[in-house]
VEXDREN-2710 file (C-alpha; in Angstrom, 1 decimal):
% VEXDREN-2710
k/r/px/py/pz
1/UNK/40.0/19.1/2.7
2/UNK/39.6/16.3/5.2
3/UNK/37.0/17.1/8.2
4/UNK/37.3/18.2/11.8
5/UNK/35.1/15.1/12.2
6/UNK/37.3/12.7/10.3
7/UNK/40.5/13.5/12.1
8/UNK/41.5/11.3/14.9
9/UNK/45.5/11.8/14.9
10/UNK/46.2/15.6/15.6
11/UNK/50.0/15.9/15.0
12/UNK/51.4/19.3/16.8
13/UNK/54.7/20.9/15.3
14/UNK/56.4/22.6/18.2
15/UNK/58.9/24.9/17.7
16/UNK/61.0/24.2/21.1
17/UNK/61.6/20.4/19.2
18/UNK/62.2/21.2/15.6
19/UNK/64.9/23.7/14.5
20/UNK/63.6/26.0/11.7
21/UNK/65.5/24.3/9.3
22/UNK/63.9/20.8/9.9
23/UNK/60.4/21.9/9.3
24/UNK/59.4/21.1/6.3
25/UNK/61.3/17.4/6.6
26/UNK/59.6/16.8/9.7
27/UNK/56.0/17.8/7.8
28/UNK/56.9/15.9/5.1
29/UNK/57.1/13.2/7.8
30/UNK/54.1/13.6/9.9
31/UNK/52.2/13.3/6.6
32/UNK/53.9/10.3/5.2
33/UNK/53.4/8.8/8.4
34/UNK/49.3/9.6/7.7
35/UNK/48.9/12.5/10.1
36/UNK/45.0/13.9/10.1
37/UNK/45.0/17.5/11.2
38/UNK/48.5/19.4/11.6
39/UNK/48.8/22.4/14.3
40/UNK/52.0/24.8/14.1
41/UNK/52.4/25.7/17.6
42/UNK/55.7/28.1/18.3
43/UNK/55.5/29.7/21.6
44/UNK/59.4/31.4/21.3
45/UNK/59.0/32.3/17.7
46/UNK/58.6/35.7/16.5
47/UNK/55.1/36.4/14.6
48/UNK/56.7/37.2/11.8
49/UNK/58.5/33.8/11.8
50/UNK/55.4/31.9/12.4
51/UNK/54.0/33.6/9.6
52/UNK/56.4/32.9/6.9
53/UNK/56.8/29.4/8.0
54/UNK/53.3/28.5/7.9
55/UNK/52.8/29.3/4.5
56/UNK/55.1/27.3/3.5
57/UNK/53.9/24.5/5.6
58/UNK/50.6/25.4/4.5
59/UNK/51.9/24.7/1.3
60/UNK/52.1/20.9/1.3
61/UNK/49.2/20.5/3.6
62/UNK/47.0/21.6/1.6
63/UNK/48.4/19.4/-1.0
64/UNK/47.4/16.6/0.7
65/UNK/43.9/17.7/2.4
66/UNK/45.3/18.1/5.9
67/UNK/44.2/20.9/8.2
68/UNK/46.2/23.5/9.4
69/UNK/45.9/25.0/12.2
70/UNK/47.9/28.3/13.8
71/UNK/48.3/28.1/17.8
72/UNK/47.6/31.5/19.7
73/UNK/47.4/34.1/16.1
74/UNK/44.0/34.2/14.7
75/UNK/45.3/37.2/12.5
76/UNK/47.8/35.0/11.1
77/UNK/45.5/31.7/10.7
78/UNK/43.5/34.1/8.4
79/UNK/46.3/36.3/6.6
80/UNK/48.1/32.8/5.1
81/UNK/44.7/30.9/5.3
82/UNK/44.9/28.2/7.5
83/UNK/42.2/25.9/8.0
84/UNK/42.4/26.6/11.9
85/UNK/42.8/28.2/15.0
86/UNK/43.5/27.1/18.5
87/UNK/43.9/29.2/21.6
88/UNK/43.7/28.6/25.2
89/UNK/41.7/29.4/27.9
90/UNK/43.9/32.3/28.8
91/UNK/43.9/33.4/25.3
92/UNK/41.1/35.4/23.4
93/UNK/38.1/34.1/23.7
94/UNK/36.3/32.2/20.6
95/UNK/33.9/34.7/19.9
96/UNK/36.6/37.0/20.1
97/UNK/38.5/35.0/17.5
98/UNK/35.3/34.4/14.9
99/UNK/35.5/38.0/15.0
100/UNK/38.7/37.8/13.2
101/UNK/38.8/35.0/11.2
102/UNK/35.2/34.7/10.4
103/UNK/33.0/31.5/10.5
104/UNK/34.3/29.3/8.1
105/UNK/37.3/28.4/9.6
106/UNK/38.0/26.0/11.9
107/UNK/38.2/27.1/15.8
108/UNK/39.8/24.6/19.0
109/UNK/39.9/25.5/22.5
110/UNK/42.2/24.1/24.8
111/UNK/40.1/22.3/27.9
112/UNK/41.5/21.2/31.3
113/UNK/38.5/19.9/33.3
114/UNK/34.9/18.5/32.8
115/UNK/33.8/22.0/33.5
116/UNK/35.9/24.1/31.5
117/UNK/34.5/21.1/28.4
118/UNK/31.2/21.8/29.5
119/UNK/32.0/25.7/28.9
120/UNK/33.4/25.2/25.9
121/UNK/30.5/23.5/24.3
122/UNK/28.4/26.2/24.4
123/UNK/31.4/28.5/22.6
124/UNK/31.4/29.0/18.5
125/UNK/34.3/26.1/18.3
126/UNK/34.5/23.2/16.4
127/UNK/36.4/21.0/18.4
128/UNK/38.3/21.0/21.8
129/UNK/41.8/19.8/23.4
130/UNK/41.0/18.0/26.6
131/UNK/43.8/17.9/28.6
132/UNK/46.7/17.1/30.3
133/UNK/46.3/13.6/30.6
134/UNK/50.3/13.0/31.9
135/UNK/52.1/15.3/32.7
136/UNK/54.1/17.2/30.0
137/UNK/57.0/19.6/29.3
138/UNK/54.6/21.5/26.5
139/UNK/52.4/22.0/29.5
140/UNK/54.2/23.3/33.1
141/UNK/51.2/25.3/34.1
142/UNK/48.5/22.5/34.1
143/UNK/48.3/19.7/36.4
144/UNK/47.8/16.3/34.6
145/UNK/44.0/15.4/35.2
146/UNK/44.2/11.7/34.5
147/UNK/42.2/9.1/32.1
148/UNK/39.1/8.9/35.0
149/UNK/37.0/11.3/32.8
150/UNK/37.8/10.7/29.2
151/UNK/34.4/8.3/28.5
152/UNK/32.6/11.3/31.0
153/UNK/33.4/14.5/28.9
154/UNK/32.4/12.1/25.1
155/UNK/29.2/10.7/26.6
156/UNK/28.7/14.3/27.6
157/UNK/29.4/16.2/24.2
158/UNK/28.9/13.5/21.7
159/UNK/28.6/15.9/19.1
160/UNK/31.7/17.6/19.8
161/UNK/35.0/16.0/18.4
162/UNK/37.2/15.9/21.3
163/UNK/41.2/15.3/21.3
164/UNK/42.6/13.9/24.1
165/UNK/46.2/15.5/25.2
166/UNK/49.2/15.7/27.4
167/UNK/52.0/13.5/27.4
168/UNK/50.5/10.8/24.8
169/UNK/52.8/8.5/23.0
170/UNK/53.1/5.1/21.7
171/UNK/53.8/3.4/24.9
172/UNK/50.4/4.8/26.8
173/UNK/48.1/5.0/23.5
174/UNK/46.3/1.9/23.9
175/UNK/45.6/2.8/27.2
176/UNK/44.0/6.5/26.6
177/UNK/42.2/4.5/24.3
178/UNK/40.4/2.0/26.1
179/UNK/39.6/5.1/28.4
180/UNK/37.7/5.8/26.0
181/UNK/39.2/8.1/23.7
182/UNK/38.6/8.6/20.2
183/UNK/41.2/11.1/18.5
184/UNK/44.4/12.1/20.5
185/UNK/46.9/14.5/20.1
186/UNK/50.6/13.7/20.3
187/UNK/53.4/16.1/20.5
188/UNK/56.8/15.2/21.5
189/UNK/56.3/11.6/21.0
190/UNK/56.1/11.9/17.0
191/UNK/58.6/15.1/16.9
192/UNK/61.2/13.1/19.1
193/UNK/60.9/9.4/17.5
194/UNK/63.7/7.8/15.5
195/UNK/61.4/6.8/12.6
196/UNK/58.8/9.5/12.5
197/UNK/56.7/8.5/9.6
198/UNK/56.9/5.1/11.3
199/UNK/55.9/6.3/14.6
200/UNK/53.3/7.7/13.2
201/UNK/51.8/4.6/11.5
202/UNK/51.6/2.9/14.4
203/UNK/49.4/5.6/16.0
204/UNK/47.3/5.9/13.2
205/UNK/46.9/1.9/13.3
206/UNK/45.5/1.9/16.8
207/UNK/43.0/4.7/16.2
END
């Protein structure tokens, strides 16, 4: 199983761009396309639903060495046995979630300033989201915080993989990049592209 420290494109599979039927083809995609670390993320689903279709996404993840990681349900990262967690800062808190799934598994926590970074570092996690950089559909509630402090928040938790996130795609990439950003996460960009596997490619290439 590849690690947290050797994945630089995060691929998220949102449920308000992907009808359940498409799943798996758009998975199959993502990791054609040389995706690094996978997150199911489905904010209108039931739990039931994100249950049943992460195991079957699980399924050809772990195939291929690709993390997996459950947005939001701890108990359901470690009933189908994901590789990861993620929850946000209004979620349960990570020591909360080790509770649950224990402390082999992979836990991310969703950052939107310096401080809230600095916060994080000192939590049991193993990576963080630092983000929005633009402003983005997947995320009404947070204000886009800009590209000023991406070198700021590495040279301040070198140690600590950080993926940069909010309203990424091909046509800004380069430029979160030179920021200063290592690994990036990209949502509808990837989910919403003509030639996924493609699409996805020419990310990877950049990173």
């Amino acid at each position: 199983m590849k690690a947290i420290t050797d994945c630089y494109l995060y691929g998220i599979l949102d449920g308000d761009y992907v009808e359940h039927e498409q799943v798996l083809a758009m998975v199959k995609k993502m990791l054609a396309g040389g995706i690094d670390i996978l997150q199911l993320r489905a904010k209108n689903w039931t739990q039931k639903e994100i249950a049943a279709m992460g195991r079957e996404i699980h399924l050809l993840t772990h195939s291929q060495g690709i993390p997996l990681i459950i947005n939001d349900y701890p108990e359901i990262a470690k009933d189908i046995a994901a590789e990861g967690i993620h929850v946000g800062q209004d979620d349960l808190s990570p020591h909360e979630v080790r509770e649950i799934v224990g402390s082999d598994m992979l836990v991310g926590l969703s950052t939107h300033s310096l401080k809230q970074a600095h916060s994080a570092a000192a939590e049991p996690i193993d990576y963080i989201g630092f983000g929005p950089l633009f402003s983005t559909p997947t995320k009404p509630d947070y204000p886009a915080i800009g590209t000023n402090e991406i070198e700021q928040v590495h040279q301040e938790h070198s140690k600590l993989p950080v993926f940069c996130i909010g309203g990424i795609k091909d046509e800004n990439a380069k430029s979160v990049i030179a920021a200063g950003a290592c690994r990036i996460v990209v949502v509808s960009g990837i989910l919403q592209a003509e030639h996924v596997e493609n699409y996805t490619k020419d990310l990877k290439s950049l990173l």
